[in-house]
Backbone atoms as SQL, in Angstrom:
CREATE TABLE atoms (id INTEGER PRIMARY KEY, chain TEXT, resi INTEGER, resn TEXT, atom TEXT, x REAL, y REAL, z REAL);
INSERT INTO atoms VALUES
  (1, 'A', 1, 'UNK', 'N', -188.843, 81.370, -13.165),
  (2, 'A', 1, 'UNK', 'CA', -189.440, 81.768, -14.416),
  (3, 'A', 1, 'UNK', 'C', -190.510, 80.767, -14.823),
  (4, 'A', 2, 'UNK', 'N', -191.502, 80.870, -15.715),
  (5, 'A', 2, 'UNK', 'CA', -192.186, 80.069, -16.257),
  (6, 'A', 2, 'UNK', 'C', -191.769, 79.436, -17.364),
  (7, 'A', 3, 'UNK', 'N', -192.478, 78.577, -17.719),
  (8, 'A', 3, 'UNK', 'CA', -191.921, 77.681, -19.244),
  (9, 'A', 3, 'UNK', 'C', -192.551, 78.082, -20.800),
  (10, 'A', 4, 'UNK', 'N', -191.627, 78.975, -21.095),
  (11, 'A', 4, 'UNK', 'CA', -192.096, 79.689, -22.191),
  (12, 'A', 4, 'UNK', 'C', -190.640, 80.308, -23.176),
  (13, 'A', 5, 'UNK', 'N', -190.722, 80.748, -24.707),
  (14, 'A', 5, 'UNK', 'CA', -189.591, 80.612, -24.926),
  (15, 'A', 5, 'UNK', 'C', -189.826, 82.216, -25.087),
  (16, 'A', 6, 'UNK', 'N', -187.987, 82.504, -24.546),
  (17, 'A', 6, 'UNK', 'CA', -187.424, 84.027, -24.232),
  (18, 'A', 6, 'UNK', 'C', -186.538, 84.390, -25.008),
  (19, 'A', 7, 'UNK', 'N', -186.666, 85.561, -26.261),
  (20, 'A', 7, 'UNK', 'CA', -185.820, 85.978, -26.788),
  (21, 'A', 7, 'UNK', 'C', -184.935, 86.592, -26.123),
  (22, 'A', 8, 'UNK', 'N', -183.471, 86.268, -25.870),
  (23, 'A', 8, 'UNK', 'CA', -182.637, 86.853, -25.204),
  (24, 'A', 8, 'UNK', 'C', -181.593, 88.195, -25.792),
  (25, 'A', 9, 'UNK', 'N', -181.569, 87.965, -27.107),
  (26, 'A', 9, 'UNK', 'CA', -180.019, 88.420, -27.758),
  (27, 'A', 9, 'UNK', 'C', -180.492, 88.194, -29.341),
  (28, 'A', 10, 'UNK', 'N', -180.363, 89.961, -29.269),
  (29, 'A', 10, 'UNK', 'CA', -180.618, 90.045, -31.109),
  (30, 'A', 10, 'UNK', 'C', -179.464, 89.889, -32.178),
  (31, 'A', 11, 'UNK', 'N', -179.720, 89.262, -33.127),
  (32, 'A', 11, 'UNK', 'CA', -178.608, 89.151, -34.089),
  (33, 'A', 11, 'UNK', 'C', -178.952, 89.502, -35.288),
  (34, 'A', 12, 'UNK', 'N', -177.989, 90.718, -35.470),
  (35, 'A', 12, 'UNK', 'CA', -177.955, 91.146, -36.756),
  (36, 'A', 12, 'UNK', 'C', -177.904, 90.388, -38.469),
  (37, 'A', 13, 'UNK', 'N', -178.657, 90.930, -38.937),
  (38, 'A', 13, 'UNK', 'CA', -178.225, 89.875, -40.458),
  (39, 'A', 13, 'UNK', 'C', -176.579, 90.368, -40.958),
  (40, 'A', 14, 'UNK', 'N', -176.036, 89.426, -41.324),
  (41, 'A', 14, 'UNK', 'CA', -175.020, 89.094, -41.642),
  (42, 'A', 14, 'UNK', 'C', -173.359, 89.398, -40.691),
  (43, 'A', 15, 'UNK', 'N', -174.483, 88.596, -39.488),
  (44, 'A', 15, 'UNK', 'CA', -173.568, 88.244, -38.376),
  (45, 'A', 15, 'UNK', 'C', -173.031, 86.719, -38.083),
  (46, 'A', 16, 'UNK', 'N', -172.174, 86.661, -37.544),
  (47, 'A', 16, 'UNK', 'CA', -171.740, 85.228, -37.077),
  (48, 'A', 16, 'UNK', 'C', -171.649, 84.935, -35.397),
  (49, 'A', 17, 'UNK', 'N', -172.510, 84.137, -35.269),
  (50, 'A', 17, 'UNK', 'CA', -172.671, 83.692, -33.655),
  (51, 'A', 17, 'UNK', 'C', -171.620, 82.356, -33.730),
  (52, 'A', 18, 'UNK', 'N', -170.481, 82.922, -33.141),
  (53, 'A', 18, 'UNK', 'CA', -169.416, 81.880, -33.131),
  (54, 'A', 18, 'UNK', 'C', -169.607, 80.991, -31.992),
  (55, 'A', 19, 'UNK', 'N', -169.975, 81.129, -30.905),
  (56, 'A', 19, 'UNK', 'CA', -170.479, 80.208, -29.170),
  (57, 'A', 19, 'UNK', 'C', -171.651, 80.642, -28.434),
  (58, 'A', 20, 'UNK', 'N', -172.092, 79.834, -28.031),
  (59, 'A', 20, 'UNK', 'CA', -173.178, 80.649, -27.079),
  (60, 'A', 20, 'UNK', 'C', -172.690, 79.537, -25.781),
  (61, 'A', 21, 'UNK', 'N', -172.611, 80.354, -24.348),
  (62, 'A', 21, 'UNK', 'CA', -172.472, 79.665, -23.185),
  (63, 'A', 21, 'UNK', 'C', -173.394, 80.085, -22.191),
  (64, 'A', 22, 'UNK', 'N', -173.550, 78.937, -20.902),
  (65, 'A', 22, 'UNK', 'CA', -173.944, 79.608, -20.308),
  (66, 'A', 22, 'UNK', 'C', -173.860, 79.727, -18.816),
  (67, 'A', 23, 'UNK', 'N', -173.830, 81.181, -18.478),
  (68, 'A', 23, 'UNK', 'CA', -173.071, 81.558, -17.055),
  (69, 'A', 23, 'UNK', 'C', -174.411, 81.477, -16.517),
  (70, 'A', 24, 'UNK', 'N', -174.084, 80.099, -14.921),
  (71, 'A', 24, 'UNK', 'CA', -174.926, 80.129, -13.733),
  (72, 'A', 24, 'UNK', 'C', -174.233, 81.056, -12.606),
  (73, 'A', 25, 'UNK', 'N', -175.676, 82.107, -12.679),
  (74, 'A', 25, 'UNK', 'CA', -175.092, 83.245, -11.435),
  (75, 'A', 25, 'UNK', 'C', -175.689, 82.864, -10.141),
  (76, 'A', 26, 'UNK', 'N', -176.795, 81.940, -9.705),
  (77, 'A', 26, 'UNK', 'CA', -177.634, 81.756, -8.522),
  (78, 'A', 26, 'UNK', 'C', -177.657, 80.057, -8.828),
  (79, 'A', 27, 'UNK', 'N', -177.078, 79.082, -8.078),
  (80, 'A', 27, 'UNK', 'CA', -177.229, 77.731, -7.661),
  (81, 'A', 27, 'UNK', 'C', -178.765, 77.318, -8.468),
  (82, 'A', 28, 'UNK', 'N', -178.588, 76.418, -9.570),
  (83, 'A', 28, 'UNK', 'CA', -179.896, 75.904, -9.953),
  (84, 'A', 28, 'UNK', 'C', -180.125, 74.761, -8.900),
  (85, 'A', 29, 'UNK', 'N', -181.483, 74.583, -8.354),
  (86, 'A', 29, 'UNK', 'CA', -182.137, 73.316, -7.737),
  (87, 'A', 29, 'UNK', 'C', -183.076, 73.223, -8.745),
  (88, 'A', 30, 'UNK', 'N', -182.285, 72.151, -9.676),
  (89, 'A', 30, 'UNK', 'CA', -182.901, 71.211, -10.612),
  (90, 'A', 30, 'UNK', 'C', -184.207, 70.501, -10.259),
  (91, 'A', 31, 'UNK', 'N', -183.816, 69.678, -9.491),
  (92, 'A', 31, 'UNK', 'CA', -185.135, 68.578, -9.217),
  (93, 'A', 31, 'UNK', 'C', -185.463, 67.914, -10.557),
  (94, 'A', 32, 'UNK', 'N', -186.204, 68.779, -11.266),
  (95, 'A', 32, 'UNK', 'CA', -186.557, 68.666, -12.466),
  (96, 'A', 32, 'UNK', 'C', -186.217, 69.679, -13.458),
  (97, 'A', 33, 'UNK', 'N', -185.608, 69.513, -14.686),
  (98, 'A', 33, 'UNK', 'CA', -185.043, 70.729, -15.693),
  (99, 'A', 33, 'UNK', 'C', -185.152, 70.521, -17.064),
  (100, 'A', 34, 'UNK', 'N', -185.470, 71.241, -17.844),
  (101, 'A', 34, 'UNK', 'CA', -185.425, 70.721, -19.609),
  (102, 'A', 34, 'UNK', 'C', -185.160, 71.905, -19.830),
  (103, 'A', 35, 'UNK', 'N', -183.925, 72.956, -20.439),
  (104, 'A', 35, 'UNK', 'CA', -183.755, 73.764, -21.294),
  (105, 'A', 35, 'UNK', 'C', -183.425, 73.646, -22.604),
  (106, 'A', 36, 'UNK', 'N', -183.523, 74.742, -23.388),
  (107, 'A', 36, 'UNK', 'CA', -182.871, 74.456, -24.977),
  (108, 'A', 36, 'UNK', 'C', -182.497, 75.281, -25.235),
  (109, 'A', 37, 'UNK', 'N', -181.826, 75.817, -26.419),
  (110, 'A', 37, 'UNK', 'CA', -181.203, 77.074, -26.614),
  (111, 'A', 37, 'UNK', 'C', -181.333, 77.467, -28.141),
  (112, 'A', 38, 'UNK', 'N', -181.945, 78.424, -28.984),
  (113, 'A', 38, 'UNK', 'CA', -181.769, 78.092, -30.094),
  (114, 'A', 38, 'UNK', 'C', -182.183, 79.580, -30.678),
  (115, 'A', 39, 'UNK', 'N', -182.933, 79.100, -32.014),
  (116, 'A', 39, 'UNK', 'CA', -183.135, 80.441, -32.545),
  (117, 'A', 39, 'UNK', 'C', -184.775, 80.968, -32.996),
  (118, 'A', 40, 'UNK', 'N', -184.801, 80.918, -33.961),
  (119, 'A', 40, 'UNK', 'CA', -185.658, 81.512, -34.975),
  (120, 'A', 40, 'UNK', 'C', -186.125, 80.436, -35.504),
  (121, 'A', 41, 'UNK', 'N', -185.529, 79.552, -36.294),
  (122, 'A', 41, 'UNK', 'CA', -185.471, 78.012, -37.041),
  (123, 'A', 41, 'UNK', 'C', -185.141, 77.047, -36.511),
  (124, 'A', 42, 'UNK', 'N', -184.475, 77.121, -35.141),
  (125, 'A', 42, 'UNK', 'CA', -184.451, 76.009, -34.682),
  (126, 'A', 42, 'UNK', 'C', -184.358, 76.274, -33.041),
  (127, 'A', 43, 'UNK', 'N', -185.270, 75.516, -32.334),
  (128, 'A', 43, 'UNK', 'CA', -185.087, 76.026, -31.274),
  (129, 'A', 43, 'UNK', 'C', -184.078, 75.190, -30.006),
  (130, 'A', 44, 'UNK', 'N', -183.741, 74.403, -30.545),
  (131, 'A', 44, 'UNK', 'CA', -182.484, 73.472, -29.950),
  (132, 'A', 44, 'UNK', 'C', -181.278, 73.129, -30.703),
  (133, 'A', 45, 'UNK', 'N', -181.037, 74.520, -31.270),
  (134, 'A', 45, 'UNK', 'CA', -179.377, 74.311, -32.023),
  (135, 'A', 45, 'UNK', 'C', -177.945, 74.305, -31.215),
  (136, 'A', 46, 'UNK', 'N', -178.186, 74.776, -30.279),
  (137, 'A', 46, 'UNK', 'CA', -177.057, 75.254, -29.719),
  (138, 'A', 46, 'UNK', 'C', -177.010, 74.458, -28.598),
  (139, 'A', 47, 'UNK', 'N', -178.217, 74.452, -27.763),
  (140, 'A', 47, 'UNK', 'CA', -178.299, 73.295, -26.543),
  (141, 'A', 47, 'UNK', 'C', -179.897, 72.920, -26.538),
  (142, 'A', 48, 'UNK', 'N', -179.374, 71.308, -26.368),
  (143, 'A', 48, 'UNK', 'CA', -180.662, 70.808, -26.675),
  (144, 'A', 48, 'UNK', 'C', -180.782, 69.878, -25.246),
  (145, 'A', 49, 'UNK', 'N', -182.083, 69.953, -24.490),
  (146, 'A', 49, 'UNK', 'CA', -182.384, 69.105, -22.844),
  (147, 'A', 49, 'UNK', 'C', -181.026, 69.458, -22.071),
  (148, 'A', 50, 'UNK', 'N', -180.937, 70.836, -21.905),
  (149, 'A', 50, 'UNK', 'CA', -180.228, 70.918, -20.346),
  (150, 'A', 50, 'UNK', 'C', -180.893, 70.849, -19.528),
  (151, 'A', 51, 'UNK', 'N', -180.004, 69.647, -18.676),
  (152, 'A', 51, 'UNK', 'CA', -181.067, 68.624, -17.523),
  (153, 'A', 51, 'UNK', 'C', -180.686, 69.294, -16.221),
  (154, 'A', 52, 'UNK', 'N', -179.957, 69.995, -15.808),
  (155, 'A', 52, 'UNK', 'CA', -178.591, 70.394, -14.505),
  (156, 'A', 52, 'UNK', 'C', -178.268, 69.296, -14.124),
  (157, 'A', 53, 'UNK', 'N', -177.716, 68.603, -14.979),
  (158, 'A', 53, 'UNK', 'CA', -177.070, 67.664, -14.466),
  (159, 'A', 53, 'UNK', 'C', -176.117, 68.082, -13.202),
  (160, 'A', 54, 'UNK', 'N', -175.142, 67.045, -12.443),
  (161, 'A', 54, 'UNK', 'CA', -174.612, 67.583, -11.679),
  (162, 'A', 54, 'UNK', 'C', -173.094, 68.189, -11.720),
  (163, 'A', 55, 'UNK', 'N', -172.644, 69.064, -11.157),
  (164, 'A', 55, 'UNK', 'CA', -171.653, 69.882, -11.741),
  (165, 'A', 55, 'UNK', 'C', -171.761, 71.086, -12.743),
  (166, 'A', 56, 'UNK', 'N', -173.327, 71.459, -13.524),
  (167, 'A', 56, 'UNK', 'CA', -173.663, 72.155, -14.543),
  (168, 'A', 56, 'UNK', 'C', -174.636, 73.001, -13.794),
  (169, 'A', 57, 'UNK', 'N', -174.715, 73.216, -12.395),
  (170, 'A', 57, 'UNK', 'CA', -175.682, 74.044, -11.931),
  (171, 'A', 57, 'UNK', 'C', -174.855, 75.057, -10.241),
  (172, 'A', 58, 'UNK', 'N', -173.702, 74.725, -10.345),
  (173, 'A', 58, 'UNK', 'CA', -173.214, 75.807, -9.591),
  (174, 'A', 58, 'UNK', 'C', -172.729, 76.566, -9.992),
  (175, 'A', 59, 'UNK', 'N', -172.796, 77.681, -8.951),
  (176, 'A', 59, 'UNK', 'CA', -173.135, 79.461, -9.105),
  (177, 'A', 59, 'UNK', 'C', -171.575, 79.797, -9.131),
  (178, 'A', 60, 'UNK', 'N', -171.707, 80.750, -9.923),
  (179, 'A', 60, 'UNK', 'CA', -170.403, 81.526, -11.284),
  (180, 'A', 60, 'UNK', 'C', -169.978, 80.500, -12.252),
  (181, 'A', 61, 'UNK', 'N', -170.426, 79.508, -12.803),
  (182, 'A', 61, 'UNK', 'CA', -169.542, 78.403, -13.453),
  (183, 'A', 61, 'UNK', 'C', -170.519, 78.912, -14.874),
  (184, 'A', 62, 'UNK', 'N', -169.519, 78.719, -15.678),
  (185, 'A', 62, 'UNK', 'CA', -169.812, 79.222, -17.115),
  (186, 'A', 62, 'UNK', 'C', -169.717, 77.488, -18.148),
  (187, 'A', 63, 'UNK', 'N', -171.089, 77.118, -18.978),
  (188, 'A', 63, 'UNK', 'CA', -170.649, 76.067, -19.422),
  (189, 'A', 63, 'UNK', 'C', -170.699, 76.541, -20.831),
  (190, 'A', 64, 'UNK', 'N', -169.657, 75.148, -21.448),
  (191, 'A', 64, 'UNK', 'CA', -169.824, 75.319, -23.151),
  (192, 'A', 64, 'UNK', 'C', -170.578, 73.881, -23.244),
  (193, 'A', 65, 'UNK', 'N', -171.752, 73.694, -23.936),
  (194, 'A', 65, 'UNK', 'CA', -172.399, 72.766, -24.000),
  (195, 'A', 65, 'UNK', 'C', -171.066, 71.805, -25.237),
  (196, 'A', 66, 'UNK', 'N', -171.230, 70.499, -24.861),
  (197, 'A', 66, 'UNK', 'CA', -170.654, 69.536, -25.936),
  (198, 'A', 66, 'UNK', 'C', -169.442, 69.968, -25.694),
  (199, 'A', 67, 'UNK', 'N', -168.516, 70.815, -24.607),
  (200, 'A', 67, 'UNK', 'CA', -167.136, 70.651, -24.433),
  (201, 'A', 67, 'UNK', 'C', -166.876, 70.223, -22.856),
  (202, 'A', 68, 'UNK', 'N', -168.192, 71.308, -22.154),
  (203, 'A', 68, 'UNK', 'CA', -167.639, 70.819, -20.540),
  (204, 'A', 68, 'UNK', 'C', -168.165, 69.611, -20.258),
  (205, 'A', 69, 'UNK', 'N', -167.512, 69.125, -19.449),
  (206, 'A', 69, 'UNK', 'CA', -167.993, 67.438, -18.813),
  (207, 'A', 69, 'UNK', 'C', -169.381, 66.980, -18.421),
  (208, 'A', 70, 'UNK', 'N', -169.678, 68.540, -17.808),
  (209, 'A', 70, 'UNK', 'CA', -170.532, 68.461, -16.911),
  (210, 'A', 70, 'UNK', 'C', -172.236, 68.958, -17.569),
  (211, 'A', 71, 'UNK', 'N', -171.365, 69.424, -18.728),
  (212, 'A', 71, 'UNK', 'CA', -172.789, 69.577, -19.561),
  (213, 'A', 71, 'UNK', 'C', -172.617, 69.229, -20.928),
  (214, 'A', 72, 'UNK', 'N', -173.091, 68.174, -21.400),
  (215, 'A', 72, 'UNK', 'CA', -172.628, 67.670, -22.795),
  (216, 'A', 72, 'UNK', 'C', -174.280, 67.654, -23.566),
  (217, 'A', 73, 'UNK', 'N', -174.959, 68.540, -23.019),
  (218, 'A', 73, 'UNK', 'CA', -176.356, 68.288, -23.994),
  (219, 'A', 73, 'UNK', 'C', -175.985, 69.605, -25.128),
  (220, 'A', 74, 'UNK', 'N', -174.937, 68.869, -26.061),
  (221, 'A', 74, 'UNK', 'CA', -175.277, 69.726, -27.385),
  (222, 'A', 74, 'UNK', 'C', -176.107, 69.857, -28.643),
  (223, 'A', 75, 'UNK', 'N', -176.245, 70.975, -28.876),
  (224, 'A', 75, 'UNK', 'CA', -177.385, 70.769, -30.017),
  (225, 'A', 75, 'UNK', 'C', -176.666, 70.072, -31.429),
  (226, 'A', 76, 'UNK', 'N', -177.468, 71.049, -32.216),
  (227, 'A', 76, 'UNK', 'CA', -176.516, 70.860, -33.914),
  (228, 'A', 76, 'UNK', 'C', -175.589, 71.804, -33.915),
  (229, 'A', 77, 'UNK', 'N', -175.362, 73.172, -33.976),
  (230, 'A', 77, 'UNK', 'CA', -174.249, 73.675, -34.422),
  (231, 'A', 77, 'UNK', 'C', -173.544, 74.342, -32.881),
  (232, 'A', 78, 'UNK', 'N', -172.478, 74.897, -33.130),
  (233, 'A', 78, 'UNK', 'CA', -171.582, 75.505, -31.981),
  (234, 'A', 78, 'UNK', 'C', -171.070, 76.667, -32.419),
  (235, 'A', 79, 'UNK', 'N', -172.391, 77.114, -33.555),
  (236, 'A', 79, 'UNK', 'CA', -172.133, 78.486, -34.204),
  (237, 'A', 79, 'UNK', 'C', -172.859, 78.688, -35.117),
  (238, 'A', 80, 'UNK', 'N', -173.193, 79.800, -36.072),
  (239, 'A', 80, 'UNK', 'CA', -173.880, 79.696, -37.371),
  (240, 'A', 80, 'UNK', 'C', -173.646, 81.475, -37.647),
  (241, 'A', 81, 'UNK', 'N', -173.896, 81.514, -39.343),
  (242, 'A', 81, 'UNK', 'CA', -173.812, 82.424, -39.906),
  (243, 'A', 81, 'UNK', 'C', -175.597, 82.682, -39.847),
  (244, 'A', 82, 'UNK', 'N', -175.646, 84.101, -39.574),
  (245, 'A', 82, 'UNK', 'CA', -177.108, 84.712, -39.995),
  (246, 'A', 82, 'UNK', 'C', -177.027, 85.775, -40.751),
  (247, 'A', 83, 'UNK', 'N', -177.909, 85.345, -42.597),
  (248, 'A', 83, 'UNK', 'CA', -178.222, 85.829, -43.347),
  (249, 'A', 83, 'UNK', 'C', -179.234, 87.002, -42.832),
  (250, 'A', 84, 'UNK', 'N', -179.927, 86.722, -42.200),
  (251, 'A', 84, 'UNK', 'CA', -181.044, 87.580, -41.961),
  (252, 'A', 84, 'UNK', 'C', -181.100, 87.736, -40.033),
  (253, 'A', 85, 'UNK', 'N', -181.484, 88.615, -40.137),
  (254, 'A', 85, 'UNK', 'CA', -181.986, 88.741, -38.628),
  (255, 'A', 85, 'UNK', 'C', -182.804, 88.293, -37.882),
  (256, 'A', 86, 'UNK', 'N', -181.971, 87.361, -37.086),
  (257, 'A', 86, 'UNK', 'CA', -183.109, 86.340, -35.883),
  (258, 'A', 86, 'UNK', 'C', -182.561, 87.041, -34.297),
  (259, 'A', 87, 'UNK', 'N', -183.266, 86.326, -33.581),
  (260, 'A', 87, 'UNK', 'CA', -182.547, 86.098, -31.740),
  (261, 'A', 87, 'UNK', 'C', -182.332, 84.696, -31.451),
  (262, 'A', 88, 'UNK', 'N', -181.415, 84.900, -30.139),
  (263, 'A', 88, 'UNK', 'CA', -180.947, 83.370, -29.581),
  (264, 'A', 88, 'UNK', 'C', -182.266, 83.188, -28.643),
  (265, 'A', 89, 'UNK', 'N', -183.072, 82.418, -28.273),
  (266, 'A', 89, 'UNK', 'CA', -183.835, 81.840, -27.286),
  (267, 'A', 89, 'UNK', 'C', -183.264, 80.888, -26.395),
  (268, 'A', 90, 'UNK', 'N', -184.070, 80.905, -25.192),
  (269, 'A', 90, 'UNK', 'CA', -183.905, 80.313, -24.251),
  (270, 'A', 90, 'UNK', 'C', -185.036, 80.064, -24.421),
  (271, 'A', 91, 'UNK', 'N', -185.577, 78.212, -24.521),
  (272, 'A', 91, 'UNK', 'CA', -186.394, 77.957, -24.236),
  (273, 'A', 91, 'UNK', 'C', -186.382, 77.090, -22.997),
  (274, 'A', 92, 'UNK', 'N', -187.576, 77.309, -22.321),
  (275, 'A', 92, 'UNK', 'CA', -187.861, 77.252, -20.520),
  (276, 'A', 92, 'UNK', 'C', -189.067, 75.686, -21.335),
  (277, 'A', 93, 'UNK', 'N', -188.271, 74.527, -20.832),
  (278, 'A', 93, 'UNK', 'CA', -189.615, 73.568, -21.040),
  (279, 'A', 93, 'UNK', 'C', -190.087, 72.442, -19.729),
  (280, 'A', 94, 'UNK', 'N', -189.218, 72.652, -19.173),
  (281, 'A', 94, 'UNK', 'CA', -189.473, 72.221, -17.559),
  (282, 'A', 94, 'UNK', 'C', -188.728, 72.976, -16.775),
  (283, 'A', 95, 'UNK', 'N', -189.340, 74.213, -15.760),
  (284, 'A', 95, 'UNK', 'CA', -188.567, 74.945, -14.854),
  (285, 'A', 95, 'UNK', 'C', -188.081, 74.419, -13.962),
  (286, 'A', 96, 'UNK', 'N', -187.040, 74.435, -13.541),
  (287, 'A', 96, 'UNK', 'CA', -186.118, 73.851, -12.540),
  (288, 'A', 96, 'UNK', 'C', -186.661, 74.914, -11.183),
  (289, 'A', 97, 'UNK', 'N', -186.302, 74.564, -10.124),
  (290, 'A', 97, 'UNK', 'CA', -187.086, 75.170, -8.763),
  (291, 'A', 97, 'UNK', 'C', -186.557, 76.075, -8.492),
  (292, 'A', 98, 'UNK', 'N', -185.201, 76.324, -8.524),
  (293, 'A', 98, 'UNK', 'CA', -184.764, 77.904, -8.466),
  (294, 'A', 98, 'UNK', 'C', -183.509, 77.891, -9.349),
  (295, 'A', 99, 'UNK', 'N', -183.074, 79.236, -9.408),
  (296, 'A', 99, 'UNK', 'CA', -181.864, 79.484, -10.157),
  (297, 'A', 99, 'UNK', 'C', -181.423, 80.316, -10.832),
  (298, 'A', 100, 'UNK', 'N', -180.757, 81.217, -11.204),
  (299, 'A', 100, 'UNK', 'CA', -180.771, 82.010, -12.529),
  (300, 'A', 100, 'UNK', 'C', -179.274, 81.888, -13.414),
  (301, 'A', 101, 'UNK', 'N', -179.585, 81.956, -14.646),
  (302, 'A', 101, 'UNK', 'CA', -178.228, 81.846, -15.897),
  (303, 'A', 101, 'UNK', 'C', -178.282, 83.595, -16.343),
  (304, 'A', 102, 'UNK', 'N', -177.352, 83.917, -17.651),
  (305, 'A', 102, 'UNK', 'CA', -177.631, 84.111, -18.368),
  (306, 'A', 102, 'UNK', 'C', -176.528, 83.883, -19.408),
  (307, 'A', 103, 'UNK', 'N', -176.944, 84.155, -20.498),
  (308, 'A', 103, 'UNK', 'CA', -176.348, 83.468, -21.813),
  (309, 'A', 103, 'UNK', 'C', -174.921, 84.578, -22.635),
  (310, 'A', 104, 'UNK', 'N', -174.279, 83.585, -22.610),
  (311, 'A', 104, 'UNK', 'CA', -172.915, 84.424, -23.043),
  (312, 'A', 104, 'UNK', 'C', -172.852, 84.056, -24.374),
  (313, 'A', 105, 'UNK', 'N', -173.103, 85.117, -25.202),
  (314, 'A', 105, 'UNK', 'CA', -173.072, 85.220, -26.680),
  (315, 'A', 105, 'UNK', 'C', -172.184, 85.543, -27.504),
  (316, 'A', 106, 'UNK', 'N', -170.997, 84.886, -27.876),
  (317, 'A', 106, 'UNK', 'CA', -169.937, 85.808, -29.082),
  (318, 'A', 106, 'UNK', 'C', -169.833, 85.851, -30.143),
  (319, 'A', 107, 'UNK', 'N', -170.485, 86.767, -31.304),
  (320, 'A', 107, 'UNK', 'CA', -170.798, 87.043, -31.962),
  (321, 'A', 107, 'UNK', 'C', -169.625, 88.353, -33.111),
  (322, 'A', 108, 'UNK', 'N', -169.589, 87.544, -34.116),
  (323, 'A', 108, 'UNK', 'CA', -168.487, 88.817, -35.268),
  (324, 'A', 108, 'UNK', 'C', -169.598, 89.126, -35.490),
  (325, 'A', 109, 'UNK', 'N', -169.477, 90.723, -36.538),
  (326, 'A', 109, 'UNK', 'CA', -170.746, 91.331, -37.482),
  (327, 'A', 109, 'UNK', 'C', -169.671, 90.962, -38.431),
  (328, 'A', 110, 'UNK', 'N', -170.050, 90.736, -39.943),
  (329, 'A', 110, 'UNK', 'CA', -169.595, 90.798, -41.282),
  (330, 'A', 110, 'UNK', 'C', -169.792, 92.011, -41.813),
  (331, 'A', 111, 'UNK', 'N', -169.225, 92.994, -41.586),
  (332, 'A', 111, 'UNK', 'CA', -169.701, 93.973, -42.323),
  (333, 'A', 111, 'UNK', 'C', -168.978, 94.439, -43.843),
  (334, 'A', 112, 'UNK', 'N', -169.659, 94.599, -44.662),
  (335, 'A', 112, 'UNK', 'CA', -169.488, 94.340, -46.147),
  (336, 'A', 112, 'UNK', 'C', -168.128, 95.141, -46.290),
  (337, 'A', 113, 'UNK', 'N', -167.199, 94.535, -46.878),
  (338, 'A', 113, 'UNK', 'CA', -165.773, 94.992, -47.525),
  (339, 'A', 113, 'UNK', 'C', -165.754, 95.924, -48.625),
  (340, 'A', 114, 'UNK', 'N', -165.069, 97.019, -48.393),
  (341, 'A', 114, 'UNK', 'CA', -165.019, 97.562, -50.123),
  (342, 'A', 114, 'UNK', 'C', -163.799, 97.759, -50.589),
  (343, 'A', 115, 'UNK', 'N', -163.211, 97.570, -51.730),
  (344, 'A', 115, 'UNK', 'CA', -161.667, 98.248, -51.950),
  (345, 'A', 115, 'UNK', 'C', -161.941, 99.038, -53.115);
């Protein structure tokens, strides 16, 4: 891919993005890597300089940034409420030489209560 930021995953207003992870499906060859993960307002909330470090770039391994060992580049939150409607990004700021992820999103909707 090139280095550019990719809306991945729309989020509804008055949803809650409880984790975002992320599943490597194709062996990254790092060499060189800078990802981030974020939103609308911030574009390194969730993961901030994923480097592939080692252990964080083999194929089927699912990471939680700031819990697995092997990938501890966490951002600020490990969740957030959205008032309004944004997307999660993947921002691409140094492409790594090969590889592919994609991003595992779990997300409640709030949908308004009535009695």
């Amino acid at each position: 891919s090139t280095a550019a930021v990719y809306p991945v995953f729309n989020v509804p207003a008055g949803a809650y993005v409880l984790e975002v992870k992320v599943l490597v499906t194709t062996v990254i060859v790092a060499g060189s890597m800078d990802i981030d993960i974020g939103d609308g307002d911030d574009a390194d909330c969730f993961v901030d300089g994923w480097d592939g470090t080692a252990g964080s770039i083999t194929a089927n391994s699912i990471h939680s940034f700031g819990i697995s060992s092997s990938a501890t580049e966490v951002g600020v939150f490990t969740g957030k409420y959205y008032s309004s409607a944004d997307t999660i990004d993947i921002d691409i700021n140094t492409v790594a030489s090969s590889g592919v992820v994609k991003l595992l999103v779990l997300m409640a909707d709030s949908a308004p209560q009535t009695n």
